[in-house]
C-alpha positions in Angstrom: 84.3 140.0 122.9 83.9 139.6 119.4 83.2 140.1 112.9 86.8 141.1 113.5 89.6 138.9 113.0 92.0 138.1 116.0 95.2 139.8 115.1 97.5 138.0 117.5 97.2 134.8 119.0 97.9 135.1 123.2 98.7 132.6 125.4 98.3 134.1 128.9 99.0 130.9 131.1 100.7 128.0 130.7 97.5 125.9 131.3 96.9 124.9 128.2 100.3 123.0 128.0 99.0 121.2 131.2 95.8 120.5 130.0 97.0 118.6 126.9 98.4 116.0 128.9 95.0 115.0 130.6 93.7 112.1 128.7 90.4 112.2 126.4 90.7 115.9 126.7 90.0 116.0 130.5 86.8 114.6 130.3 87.2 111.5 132.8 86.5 108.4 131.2 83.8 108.0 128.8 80.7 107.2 129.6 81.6 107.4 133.7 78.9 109.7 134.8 80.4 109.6 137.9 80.9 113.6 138.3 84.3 112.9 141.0 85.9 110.9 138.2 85.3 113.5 135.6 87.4 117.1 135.0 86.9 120.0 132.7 89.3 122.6 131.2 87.1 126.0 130.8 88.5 128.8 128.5 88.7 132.3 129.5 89.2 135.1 126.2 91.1 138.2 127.7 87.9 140.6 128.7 85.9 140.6 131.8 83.0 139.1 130.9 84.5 135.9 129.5 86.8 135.3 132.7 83.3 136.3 135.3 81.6 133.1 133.5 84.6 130.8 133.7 84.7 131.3 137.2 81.3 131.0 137.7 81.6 127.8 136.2 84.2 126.6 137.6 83.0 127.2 141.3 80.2 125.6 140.7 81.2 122.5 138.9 83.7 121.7 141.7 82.0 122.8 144.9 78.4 121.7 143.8 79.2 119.0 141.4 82.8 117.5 142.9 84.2 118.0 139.2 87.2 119.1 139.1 87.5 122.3 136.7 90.5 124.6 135.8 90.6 127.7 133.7 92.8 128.3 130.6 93.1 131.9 129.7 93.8 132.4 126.0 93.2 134.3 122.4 89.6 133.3 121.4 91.2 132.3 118.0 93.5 129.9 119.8 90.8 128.4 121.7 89.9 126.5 118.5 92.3 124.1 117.6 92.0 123.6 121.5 88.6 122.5 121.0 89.1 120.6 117.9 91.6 118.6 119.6 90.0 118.2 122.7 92.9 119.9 124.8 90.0 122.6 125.8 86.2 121.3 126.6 84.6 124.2 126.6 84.0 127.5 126.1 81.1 129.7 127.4 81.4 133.4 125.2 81.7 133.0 121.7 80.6 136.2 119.5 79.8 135.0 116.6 80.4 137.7 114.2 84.1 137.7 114.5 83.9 133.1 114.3 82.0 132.2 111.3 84.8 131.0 109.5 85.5 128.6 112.7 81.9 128.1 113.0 82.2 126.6 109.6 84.8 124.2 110.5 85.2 123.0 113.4 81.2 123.3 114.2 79.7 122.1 110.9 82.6 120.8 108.8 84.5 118.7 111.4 82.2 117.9 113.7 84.7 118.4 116.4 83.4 121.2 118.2 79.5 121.4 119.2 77.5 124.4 119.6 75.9 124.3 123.1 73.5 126.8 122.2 72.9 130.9 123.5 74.5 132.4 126.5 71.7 134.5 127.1 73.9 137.9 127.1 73.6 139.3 123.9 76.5 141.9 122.4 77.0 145.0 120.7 80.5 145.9 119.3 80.7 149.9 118.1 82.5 153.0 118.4 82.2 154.7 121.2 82.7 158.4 122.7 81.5 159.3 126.0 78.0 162.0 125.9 79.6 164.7 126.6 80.9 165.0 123.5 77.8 164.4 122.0 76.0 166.9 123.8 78.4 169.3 122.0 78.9 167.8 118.8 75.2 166.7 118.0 76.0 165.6 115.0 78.6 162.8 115.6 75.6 160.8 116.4 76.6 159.2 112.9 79.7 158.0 111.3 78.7 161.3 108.6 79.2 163.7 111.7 82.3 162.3 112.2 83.7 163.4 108.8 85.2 167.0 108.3 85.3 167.3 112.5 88.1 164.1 112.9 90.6 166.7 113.9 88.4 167.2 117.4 89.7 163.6 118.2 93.3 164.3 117.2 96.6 163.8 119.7 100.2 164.7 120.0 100.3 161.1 117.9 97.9 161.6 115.0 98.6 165.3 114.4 95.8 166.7 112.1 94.4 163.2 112.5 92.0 161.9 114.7 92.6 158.8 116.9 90.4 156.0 116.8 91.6 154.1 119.8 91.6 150.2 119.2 91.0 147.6 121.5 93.2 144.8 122.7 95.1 143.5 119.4 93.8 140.0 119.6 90.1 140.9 119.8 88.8 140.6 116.4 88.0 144.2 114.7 87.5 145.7 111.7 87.6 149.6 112.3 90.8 150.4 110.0 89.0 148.9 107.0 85.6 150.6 107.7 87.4 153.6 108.4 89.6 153.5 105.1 86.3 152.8 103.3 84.3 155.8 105.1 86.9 158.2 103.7 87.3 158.5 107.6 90.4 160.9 108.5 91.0 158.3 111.7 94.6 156.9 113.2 93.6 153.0 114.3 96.1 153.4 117.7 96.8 150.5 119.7 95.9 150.3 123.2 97.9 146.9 123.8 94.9 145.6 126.2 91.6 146.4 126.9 93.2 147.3 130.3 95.5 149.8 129.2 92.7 151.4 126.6 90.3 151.7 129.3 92.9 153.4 131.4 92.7 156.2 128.9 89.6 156.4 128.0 88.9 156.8 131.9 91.8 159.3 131.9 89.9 161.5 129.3 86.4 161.2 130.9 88.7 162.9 133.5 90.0 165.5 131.7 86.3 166.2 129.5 88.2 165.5 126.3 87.0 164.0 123.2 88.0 160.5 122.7 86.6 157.9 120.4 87.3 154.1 121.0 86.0 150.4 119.9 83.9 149.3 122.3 81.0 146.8 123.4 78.5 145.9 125.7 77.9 144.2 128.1 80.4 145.7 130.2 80.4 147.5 133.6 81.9 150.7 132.2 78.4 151.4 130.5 77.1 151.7 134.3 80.1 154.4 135.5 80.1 156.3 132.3 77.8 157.7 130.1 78.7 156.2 127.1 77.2 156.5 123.6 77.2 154.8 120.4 78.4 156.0 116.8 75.4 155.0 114.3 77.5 153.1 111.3 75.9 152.0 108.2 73.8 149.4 109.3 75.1 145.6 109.4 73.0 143.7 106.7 73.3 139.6 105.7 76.9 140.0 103.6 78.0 143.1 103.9 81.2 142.6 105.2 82.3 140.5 102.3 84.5 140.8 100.6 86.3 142.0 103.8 88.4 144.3 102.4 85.1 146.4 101.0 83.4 146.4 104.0 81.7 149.9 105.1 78.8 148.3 107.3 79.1 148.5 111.2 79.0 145.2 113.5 75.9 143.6 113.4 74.4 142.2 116.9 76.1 139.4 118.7 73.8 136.8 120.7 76.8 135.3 122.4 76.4 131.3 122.5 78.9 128.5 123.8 80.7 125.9 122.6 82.6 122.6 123.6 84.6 119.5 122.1 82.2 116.9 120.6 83.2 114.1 123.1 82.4 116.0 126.1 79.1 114.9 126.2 80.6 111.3 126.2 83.6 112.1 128.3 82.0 114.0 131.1 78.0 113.7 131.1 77.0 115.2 134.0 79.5 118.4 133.8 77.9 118.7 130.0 74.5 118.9 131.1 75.6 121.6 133.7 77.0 123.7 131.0 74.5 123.4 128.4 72.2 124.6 131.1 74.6 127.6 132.4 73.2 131.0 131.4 74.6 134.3 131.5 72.4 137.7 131.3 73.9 140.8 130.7 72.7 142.1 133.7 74.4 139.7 136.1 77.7 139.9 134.2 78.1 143.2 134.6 77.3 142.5 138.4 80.5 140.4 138.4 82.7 142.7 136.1 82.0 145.5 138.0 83.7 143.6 141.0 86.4 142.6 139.3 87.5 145.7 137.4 86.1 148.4 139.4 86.2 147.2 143.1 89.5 145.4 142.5 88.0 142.4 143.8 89.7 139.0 142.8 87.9 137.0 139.9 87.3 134.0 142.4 85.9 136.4 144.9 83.9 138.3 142.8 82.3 134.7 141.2 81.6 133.7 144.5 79.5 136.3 146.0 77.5 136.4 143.1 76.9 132.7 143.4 76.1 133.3 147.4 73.9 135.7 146.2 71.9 134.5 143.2 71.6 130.6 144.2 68.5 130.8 143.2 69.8 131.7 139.3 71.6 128.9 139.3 70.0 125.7 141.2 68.5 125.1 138.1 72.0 124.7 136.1 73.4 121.7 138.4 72.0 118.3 136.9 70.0 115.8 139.5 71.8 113.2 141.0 
C-alpha cells in the first residue's frame, strides 16, 4: 500500500457484486447485537499485507464471534464508493498519503465512511535497490547519486535509459512526475503486479545486477533481501501540490482503517472487534512471509498465526 494516485480501478472477484445484494450493507439488522444475526464484507487491496489482515479478521469474526465475514478483493480506490454506499463495511489498511482527497469526502464531507482509527503498522513507500549495489555505488544513497550514473540501471528496454521499475498499476505512485522533475534520466516500466515485479527484482538479486524499483515496507522481502532506500528530497506539509510540480519523496504512512458509518449501528459487536484489531509490522510480515514466500494459502497462513499469537488477539474479541 499507498500519495500516489490509483491508476486503474481492479476488480479481482466478483464479491463485490454479491455483497451489494446483502441488505443495510451486510450489517445484520440494526441495532441487533446479536453477533450470529450480523455479517461483514472485509476488503482486501491487491498486496500481501492488506489480504494477511482480512483474513485475520475474517477467522476470527466467524470462529470466535459466529459472525459471518467474507472478503472482497479490489483496487483501494474502488473500495470507496463501496464504503460510501455501504456495499463494503470495512477496510483495515488505508495509507493515507495516496487517500486524502477520499479522506476528504467520504470521511469528513459525507460522513459516510468513519475513520476507525491506526492500524498500528506504520509504512514507508520509496525507491528501492538491493545493497549490493550500494556497496558499489556509494553515492546512490541519494536521488543526486542517481543522476549522471542512470545508465547503470538501463535494459534491452530503456536503452541508454535507466529503468525505474513500477509497481502494480493500481497502486497509487508518483515516481514519473518526481522523476521528470529531478531531471532523472529514468524509464517508469510497468511490472503489471507486484507479483510479477517482485519476480524480477528476485531474478536480479540473482543475477547481482542493478535494479531500482518502487517499493515499501512492511513487507517480508525486507527480511530475505538486503534492501535499501533511495534518500528523496524530504516529504514536507504540501509539497506535493500542485501534483504535477512535485519533487519531494513519500512522506511516512501510519496506516489506519476505515468502515461505513452504519456499521456501528448495523453490526455492534463485529465493530467493536474491528476498532480493536491491530496490526504491527512485525506480525504482518510473519503472515506475508507464509503466504508469498512458503507458498502457504492466505487462510492457512492467518490461521497459524492466530494459533500462535492468541494471546495478541483475546483482547480484540468484545465480551459477551
Amino acid at each position: 500500500m499507498r500519495i500516489p494516485t490509483k491508476l486503474a480501478i481492479t476488480i479481482l472477484g466478483a464479491s463485490l457484486a454479491l455483497a451489494a445484494c446483502a441488505p443495510d450493507g451486510g450489517g445484520g439488522d440494526a441495532g441487533d447485537g446479536d453477533a450470529a444475526e450480523e455479517s461483514v464484507t472485509i476488503v482486501a487491496n491487491p498486496w500481501p499485507g492488506s489480504l494477511a489482515n482480512a483474513q485475520v479478521a475474517r477467522q476470527l469474526l466467524e470462529e470466535q464471534m459466529g459472525v459471518a465475514a467474507e472478503i472482497t478483493e479490489i483496487d483501494e480506490n474502488a473500495q470507496w464508493s463501496g464504503l460510501d454506499s455501504g456495499e463494503l463495511d470495512v477496510v483495515l489498511e488505508v495509507w493515507p498519503s495516496g487517500h486524502q482527497d477520499n479522506y476528504e469526502r467520504y470521511i469528513e464531507e459525507l460522513g459516510t465512511v468513519e475513520d476507525l482509527g491506526e492500524l498500528g503498522a506504520v509504512g514507508q513507500i520509496g525507491w528501492f535497490m538491493p545493497a549490493y549495489v550500494l556497496e558499489e555505488h556509494p553515492e546512490m544513497e541519494t536521488w543526486e547519486g542517481l543522476q549522471g550514473n542512470e545508465e547503470i540501471f538501463s535494459t534491452p528496454e530503456t536503452g541508454n535509459s535507466g529503468q525505474f521499475l513500477a509497481a502494480d498499476p493500481s497502486f497509487v505512485q508518483f515516481d514519473e512526475t518526481i522523476i521528470d522533475n529531478l531531471g532523472l534520466d529514468f524509464q517508469v516500466v510497468q511490472s503489471g503486479s507486484e507479483a510479477a515485479q517482485l519476480t524480477e527484482v528476485e531474478s536480479a538479486i540473482e543475477r547481482e545486477e542493478p535494479v531500482l524499483f518502487y517499493f515499501y515496507t512492511p513487507h517480508w522481502m525486507h527480511d530475505k533481501h538486503d534492501l535499501v532506500m533511495v534518500e528523496l528530497p524530504e516529504y514536507e506539509e504540501g509539497c506535493e501540490e500542485p501534483e504535477e510540480e512535485r519533487t519531494c519523496g513519500y512522506p511516512e504512512d501510519v496506516l489506519f482503517k476505515a468502515a461505513n458509518a452504519e456499521l456501528s449501528e448495523n453490526a455492534p459487536r463485529s465493530y467493536e472487534f474491528l476498532d480493536n484489531f491491530t496490526m504491527e509490522n512485525e506480525w504482518q510480515d510473519q503472515i506475508t512471509f507464509l503466504i508469498d514466500e512458503e507458498g502457504m494459502d492466505a487462510a492457512d497462513a492467518a490461521a497459524r498465526w492466530i494459533e500462535e499469537n492468541e494471546d495478541v488477539w483475546s483482547d480484540w474479541i468484545p465480551s459477551q
